[in-house]
C-alpha positions in Angstrom: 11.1 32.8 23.7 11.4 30.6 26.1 13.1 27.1 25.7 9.9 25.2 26.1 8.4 26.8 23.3 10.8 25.9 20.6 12.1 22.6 21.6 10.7 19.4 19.9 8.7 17.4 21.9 10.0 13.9 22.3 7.5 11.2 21.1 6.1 8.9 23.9 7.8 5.5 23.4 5.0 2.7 22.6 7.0 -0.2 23.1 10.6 -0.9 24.3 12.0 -4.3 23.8 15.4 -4.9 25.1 17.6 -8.0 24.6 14.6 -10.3 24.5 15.6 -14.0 24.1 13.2 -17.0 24.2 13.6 -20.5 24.4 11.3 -23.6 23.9 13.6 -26.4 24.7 16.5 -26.2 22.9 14.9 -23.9 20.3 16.0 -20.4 20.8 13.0 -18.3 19.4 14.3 -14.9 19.7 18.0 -14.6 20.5 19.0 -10.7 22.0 15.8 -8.6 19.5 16.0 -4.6 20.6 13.8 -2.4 19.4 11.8 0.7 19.8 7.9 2.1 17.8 6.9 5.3 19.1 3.0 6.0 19.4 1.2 6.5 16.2 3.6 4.4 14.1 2.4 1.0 12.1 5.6 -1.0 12.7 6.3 -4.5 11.0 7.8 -7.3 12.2 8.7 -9.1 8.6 10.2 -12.5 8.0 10.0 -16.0 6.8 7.9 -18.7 9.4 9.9 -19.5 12.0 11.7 -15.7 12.3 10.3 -15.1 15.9 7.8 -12.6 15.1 4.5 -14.3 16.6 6.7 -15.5 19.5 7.8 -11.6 19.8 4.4 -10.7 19.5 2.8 -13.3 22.3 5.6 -11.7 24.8 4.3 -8.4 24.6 0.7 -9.6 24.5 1.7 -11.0 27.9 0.8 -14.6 27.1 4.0 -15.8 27.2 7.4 -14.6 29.2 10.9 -14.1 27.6 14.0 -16.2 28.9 15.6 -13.2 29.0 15.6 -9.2 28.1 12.8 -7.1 28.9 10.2 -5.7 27.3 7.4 -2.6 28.0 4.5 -1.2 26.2 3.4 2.2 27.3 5.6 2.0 30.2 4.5 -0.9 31.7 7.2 -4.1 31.7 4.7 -7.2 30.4 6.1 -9.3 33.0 5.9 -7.3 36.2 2.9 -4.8 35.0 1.1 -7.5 32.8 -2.7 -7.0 34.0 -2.3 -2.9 33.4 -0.9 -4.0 29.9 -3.7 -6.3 28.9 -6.1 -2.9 29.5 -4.2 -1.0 26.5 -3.9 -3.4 23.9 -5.7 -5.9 22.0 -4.5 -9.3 20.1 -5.4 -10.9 17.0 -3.3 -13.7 16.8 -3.0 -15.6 12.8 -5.2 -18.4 13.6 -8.2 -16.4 15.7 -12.1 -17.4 15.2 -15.7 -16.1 16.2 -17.7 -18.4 17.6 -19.5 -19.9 14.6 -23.0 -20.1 15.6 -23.4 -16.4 16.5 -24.2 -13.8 13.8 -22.0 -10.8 13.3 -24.1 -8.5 15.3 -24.4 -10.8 18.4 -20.6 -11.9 18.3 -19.1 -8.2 18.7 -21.6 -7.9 20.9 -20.4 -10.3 23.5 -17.3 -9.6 23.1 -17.2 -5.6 23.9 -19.6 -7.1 27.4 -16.3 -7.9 28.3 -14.5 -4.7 28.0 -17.3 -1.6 28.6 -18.6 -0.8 31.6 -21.5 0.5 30.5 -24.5 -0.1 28.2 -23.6 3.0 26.4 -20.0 2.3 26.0 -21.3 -1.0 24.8 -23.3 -0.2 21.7 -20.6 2.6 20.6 -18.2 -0.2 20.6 -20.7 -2.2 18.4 -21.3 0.1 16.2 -17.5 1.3 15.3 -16.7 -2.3 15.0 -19.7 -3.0 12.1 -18.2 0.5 10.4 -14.4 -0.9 10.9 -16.0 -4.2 9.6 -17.5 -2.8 6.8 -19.5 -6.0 6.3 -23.0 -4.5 6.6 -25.9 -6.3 6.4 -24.2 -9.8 6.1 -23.3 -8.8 10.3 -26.8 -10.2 10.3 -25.6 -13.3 9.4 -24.2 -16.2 11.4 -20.5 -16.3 11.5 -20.5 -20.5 10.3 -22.0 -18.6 6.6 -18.8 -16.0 6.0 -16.0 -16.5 3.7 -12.2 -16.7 5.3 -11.7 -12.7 4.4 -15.0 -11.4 5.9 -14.3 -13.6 9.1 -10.9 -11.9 9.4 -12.7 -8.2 8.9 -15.1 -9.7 11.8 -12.2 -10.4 14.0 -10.3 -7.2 13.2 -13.2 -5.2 13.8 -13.2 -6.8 17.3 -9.3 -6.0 18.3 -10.4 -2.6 17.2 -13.6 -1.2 18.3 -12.1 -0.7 21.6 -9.8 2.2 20.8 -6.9 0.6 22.2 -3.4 2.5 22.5 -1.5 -0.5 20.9 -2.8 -3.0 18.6 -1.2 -6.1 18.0 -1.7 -8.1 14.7 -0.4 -11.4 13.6 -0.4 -11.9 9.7 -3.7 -9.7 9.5 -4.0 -10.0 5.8 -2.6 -13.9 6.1 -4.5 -16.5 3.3 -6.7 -13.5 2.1 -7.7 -12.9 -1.4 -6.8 -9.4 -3.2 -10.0 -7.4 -2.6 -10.2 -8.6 1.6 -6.6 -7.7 2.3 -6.9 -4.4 0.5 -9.8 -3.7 2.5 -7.9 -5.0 5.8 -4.7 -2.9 4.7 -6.9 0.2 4.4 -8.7 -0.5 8.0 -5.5 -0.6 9.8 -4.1 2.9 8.0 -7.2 4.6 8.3 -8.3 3.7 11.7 -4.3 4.3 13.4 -4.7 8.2 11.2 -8.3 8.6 12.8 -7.3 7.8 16.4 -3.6 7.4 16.8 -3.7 3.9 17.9 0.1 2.4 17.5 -0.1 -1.0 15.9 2.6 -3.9 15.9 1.8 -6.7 13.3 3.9 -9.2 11.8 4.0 -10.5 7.7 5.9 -12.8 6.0 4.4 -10.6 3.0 7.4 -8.2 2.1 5.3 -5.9 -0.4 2.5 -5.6 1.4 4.4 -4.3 4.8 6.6 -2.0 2.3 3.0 0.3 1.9 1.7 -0.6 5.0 4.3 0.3 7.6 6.0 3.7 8.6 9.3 1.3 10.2 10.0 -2.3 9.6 12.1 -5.1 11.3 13.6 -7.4 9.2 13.4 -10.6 11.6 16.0 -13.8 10.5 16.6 -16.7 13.1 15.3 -14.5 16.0 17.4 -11.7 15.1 17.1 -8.2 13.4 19.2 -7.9 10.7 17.6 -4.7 8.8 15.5 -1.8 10.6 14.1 1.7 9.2 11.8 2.9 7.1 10.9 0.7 3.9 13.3 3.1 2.0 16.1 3.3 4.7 15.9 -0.7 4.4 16.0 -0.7 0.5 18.2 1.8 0.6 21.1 0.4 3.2 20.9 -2.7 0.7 20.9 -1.4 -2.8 17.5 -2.8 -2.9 14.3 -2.3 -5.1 12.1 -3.8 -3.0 11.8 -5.6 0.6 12.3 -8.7 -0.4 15.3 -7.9 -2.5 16.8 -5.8 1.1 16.2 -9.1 3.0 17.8 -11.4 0.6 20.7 -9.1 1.1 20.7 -8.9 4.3 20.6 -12.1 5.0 23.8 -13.1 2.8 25.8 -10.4 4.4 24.5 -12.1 7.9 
């Protein structure tokens, strides 16, 4: 047999950060984060607000640039390669919004004009969103009329529809009630199985990420102190749960 036959294939790496650091001022955001999600891995970025995951998250969306480090998704460094980058991923940041006056239908709509190149390309687009959305008839509707959970479904449908090869997601399930973050927990697994999208999000909701998330980060002061699988983390710390490995964590520094 020859050697290519038996040896494991080695995954294709998604994203490679390395050393990132970012500043605002005198504010160090992120101060030296490293870390690695192969393709077809749900990876979270978990901590308390002012961790450095959304600021983590903007770098490799390419809307902002790191004071130091590098970073690369799919082999393309955000600085240098950022315009091939923005054609792979998509970003839903915490605080996103459709434009109000639009209904469902006409909102995705205008925004997959933007990324098709043609009318047939178009309408697929649509019409994976409204089945990511789930939202059915109400996509009649205009946006001004939906409730804070089926706006979020709107908007995730939208950073979706596309296919892209990463997705990155800031707080997804963030202010929603029980039955809309299910619902939003059960897109994102589904929809990565279906059509091994990778997808980077961030939650300051331990639990949730614990059953969401093949590997975690545990971000602290713009450093990872904890990284593995849920039960690695738990594990490492004598811990039942996330929040219980982070508390840890963060008193062993």
């Amino acid at each position: 047999m020859a050697k290519a036959e038996w040896e494991p294939r080695l995954k294709e790496i998604a994203i490679e950060a390395r050393s990132l650091t970012k500043s605002f001022g005198e504010i160090r955001a992120l101060q030296g984060l490293s870390f690695t999600v192969e393709k077809g891995e749900i990876y979270g970025l978990i901590g308390p607000n002012g961790a450095g995951k959304t600021t983590t998250l903007r770098i490799l969306a390419t809307l902002i640039k790191p004071s130091a480090g590098s970073a690369k998704v799919f082999g393309f460094d955000v600085e240098t390669d950022a315009s091939q980058v923005r054609r792979i991923i998509s970003y839903l940041p915490e605080e996103a919004g459709a434009y109000r006056n639009l209904s469902g239908w006409e909102y995705l709509r205008f925004m997959a004009d933007f990324y098709a190149v043609t009318e047939e390309t178009v309408r697929g687009a649509v019409k994976e969103a409204a089945e990511i959305s789930g939202l059915g008839s109400r996509l009649n509707d205009r946006v001004k009329t939906y409730s804070k959970g089926m706006n979020r479904r709107l908007l995730l449908a939208r950073a979706l529809m596309m296919k892209p090869k990463l997705a990155i997601l800031d707080e997804p399930t963030g202010g929603l009630d029980v039955v809309h973050a299910v619902h939003v927990r059960r897109i994102i697994q589904e929809f990565v199985k279906e059509h091994d999208v990778t997808v980077l999000l961030s939650s300051h909701n331990m639990l949730e990420v614990e059953f969401l998330c093949n590997q975690v980060a545990l971000l602290n002061e713009g450093r990872i102190i904890g990284e593995g699988t849920s039960e690695e983390v738990k594990s490492r710390y004598q811990a039942h749960n996330l929040e219980e490995a982070f508390m840890e964590a963060t008193r062993l520094g």
